[in-house]
TIZAFI-982948 format. One record per residue (C-alpha): residue number from 0; x, z, y. Coordinates in pm, 1 decimal, decimal comma, always signed. Layout:
BEGIN
+-----+----------+----------+----------+
|   i |       px |       pz |       py |
+-----+----------+----------+----------+
| NUM |        X |        Z |        Y |
...
+-----+----------+----------+----------+
//
This chain:
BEGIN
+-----+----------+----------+----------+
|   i |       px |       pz |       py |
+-----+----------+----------+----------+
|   0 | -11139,8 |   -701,5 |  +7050,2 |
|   1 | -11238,6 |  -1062,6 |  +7261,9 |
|   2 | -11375,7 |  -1145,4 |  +6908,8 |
|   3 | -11594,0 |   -901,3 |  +6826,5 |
|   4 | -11699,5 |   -904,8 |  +7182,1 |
|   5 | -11761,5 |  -1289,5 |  +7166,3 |
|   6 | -12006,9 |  -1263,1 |  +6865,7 |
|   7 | -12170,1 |  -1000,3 |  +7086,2 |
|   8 | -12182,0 |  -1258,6 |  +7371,3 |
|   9 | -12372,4 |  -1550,1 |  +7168,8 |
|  10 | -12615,3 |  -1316,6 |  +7108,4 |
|  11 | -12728,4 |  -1041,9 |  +7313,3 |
|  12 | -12938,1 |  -1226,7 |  +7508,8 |
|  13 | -13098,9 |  -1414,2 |  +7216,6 |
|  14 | -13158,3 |  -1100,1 |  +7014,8 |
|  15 | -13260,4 |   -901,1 |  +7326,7 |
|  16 | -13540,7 |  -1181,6 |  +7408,9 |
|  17 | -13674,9 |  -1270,7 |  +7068,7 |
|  18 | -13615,5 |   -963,2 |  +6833,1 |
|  19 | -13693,3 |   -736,8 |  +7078,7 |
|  20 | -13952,2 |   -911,0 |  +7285,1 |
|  21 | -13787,0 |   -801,4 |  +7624,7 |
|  22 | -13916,8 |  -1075,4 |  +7892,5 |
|  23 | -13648,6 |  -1234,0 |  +8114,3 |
|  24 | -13760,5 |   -953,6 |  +8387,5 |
|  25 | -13643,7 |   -672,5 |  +8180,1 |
|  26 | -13378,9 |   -881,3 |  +8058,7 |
|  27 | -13200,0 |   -878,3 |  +8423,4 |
|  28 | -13291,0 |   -486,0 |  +8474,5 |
|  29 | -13096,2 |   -405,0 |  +8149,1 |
|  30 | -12794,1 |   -635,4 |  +8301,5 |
|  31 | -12804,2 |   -455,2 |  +8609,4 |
|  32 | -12780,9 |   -168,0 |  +8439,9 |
|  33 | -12482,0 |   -266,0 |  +8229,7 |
|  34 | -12315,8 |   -343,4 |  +8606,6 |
|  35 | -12402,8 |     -0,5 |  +8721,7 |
|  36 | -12258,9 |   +125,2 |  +8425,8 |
|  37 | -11941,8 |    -81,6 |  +8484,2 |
|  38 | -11907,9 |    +30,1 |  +8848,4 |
|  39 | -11996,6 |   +381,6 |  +8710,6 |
|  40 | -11636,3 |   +341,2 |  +8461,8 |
|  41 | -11428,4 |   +239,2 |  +8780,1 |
|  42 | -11538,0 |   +543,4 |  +8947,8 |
|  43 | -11443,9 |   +763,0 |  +8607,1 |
|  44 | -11163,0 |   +576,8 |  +8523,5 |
|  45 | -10850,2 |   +749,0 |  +8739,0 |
|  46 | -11069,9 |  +1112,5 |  +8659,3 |
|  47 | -11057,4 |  +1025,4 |  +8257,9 |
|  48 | -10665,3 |   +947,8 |  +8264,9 |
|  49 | -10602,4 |  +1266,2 |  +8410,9 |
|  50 | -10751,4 |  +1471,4 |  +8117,9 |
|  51 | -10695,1 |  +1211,2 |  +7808,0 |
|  52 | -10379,5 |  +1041,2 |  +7702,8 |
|  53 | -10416,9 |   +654,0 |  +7729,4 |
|  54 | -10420,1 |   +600,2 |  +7311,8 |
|  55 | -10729,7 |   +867,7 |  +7298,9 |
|  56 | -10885,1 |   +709,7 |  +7607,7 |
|  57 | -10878,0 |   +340,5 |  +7449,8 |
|  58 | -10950,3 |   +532,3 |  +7109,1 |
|  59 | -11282,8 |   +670,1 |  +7264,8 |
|  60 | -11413,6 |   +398,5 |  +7485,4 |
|  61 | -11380,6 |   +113,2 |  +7160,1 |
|  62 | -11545,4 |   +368,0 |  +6914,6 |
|  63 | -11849,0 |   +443,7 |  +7216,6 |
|  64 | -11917,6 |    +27,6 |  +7264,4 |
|  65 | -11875,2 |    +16,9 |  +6918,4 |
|  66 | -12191,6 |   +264,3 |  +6869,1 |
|  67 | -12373,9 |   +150,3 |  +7120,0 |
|  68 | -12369,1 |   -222,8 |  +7012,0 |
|  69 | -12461,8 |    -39,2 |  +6618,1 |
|  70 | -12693,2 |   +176,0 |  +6790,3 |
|  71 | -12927,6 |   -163,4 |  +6920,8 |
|  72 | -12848,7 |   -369,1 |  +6592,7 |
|  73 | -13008,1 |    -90,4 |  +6387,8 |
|  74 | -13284,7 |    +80,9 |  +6569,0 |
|  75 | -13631,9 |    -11,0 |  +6518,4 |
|  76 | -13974,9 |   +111,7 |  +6581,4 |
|  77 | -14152,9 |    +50,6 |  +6864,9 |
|  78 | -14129,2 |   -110,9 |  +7187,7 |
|  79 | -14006,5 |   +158,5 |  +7403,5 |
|  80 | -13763,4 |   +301,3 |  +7103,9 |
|  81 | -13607,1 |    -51,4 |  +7126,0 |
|  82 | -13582,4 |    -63,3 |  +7521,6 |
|  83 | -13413,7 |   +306,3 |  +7578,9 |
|  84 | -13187,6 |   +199,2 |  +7291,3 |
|  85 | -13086,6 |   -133,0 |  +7497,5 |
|  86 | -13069,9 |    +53,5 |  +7820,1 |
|  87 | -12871,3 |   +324,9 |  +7706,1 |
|  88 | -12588,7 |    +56,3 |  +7510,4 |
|  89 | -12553,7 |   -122,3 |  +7870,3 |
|  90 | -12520,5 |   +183,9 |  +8107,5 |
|  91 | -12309,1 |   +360,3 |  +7809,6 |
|  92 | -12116,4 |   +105,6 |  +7683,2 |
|  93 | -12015,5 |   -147,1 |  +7998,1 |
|  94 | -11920,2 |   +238,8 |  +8168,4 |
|  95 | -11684,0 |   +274,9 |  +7838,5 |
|  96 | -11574,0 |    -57,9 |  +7837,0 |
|  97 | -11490,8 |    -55,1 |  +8206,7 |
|  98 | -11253,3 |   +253,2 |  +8195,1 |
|  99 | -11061,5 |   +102,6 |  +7885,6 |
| 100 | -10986,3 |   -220,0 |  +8041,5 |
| 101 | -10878,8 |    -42,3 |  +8359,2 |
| 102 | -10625,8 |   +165,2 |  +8134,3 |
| 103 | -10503,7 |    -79,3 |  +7938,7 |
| 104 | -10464,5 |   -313,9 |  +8284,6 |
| 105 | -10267,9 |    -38,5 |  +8457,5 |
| 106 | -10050,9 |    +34,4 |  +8159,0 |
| 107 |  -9964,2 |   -323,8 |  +8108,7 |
| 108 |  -9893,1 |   -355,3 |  +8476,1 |
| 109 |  -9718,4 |    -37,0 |  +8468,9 |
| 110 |  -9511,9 |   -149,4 |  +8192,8 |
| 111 |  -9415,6 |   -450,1 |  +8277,7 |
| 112 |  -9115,4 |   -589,5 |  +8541,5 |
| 113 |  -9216,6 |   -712,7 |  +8879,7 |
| 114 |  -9046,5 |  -1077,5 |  +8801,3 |
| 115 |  -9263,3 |  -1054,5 |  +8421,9 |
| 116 |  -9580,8 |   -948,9 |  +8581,0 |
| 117 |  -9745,3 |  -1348,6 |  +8624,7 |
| 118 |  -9657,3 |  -1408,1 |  +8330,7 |
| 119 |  -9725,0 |  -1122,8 |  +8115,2 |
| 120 | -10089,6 |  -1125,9 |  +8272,0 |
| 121 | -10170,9 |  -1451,0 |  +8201,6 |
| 122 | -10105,5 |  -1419,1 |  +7813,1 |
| 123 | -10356,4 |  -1089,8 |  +7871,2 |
| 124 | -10593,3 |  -1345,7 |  +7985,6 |
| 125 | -10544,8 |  -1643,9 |  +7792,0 |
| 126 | -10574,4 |  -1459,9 |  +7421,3 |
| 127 | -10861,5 |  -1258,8 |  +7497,5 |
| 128 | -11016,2 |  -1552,9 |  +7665,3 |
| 129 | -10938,7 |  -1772,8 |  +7352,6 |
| 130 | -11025,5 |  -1484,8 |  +7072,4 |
| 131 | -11373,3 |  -1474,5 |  +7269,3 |
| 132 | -11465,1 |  -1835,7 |  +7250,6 |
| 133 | -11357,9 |  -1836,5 |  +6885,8 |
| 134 | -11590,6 |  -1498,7 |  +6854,3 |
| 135 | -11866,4 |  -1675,5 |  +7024,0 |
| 136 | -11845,8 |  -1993,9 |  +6746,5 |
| 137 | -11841,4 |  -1748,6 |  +6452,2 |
| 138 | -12132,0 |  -1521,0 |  +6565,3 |
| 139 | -12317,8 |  -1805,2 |  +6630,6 |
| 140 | -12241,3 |  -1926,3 |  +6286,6 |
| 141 | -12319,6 |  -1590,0 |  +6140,4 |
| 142 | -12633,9 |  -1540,3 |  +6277,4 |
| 143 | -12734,5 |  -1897,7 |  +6149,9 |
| 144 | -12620,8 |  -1823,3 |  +5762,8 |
| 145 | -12744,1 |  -1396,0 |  +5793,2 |
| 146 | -12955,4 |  -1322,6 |  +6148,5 |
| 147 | -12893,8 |  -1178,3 |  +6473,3 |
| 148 | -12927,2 |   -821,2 |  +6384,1 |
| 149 | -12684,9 |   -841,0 |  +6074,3 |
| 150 | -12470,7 |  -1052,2 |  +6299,2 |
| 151 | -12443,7 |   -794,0 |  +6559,3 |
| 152 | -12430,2 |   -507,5 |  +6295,8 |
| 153 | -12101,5 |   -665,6 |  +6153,9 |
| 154 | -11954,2 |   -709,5 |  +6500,0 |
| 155 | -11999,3 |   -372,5 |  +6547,2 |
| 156 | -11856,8 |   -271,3 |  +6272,4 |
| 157 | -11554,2 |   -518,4 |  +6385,2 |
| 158 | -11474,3 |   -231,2 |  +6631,6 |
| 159 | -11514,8 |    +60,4 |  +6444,1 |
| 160 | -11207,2 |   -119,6 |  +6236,6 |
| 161 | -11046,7 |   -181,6 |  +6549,2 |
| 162 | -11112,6 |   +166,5 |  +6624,6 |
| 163 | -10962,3 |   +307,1 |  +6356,7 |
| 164 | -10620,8 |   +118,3 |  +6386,6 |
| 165 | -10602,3 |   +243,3 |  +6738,5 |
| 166 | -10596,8 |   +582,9 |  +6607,3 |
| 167 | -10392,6 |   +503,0 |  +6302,8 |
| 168 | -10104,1 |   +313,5 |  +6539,4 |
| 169 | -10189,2 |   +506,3 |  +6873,3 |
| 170 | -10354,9 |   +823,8 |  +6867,7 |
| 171 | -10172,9 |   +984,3 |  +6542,6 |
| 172 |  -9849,9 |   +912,1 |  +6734,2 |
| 173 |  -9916,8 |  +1070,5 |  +7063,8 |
+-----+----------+----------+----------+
//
C-alpha cells in the first residue's frame, strides 16, 4: 500500500500546482483539509469498528482512497470542477485512510504479545517506510516516461488491486 501511496507522494503537489493551476494558497487550504479529514477518521474510527468487521473496514477505506486519488487523476473541465474534485479526495480520502490505519494499528497491537510489541511495530514501520521511498522513485520515474495524470491514474489503480485481494483473502473469509 506504502507504494502506491509513495507514487502518490512525488506527485500530488506537482500535479496539484501545474496541471491544475492551484496557487500555493489553495495548495495549503486543500492540505488542511486533508488534516481535518484525518482528525475527522480518528473521531469515526472506534464508531466504524462497532458496525463493520475489521477485513470490510480495511476493504472499504483502500477502495474509497483508491477513488478518490482516480477521481482527481481523471476529472477535467474547468477550474472549479478540478478544485471540488481535489477538496473532496483530501477531506474523503485522508478521513478513510485515517480509520484504516487506526484498525489495522489496534489489531496488530491487539494481536501481538506485550514482550513482541517493539519489535513487531518497528517492522510495521520500517516496510511501509521503505515500500514508500521505493514508490516515490518509481512514480517519479513514471511520470517522466508517461505524465503525472497517467502516473497517478495507475497508482490508483495499484489500490483497487490491492483492494480486491483484501476482499479475496479477508472479506470472503469473514
Amino acid at each position: 500500500m506504502a507504494l502506491f501511496g509513495g507514487m502518490i507522494g512525488a506527485l500530488y503537489v506537482l500535479y496539484v500546482l501545474t496541471d491544475v493551476g492551484v496557487s500555493p494558497l489553495l495548495l495549503g487550504l486543500l492540505t488542511a483539509v486533508g488534516g481535518a479529514g484525518a482528525i475527522g477518521g480518528a473521531i469515526l474510527s472506534s464508531h466504524v469498528s462497532k458496525y463493520a468487521d475489521f477485513p470490510v473496514i480495511v476493504f472499504a477505506c483502500i477502495l474509497i482512497g483508491a477513488f478518490g486519488i482516480l477521481l482527481i487523476a481523471t476529472v477535467s473541465g474547468s477550474y472549479a470542477l478540478m478544485f471540488a474534485a481535489l477538496f473532496i479526495q483530501q477531506l474523503v480520502g485522508d478521513t478513510a485512510m485515517t480509520v484504516m490505519s487506526i484498525q489495522m494499528i489496534t489489531k496488530q497491537q491487539a494481536q501481538t504479545p506485550n514482550e513482541l510489541l517493539g519489535r513487531v511495530s518497528s517492522i510495521f514501520i520500517v516496510l511501509p517506510s521503505t515500500s514508500n521511498v521505493v514508490g516515490l522513485l518509481i512514480g517519479g520515474a513514471f511520470a517522466a516516461i508517461i505524465g503525472l495524470r497517467e502516473t497517478l491514474t495507475i497508482a490508483s489503480l495499484g489500490f483497487i488491486l490491492l483492494a480486491v485481494f483484501v476482499y479475496i483473502f479477508m472479506v470472503r473469509k469473514t
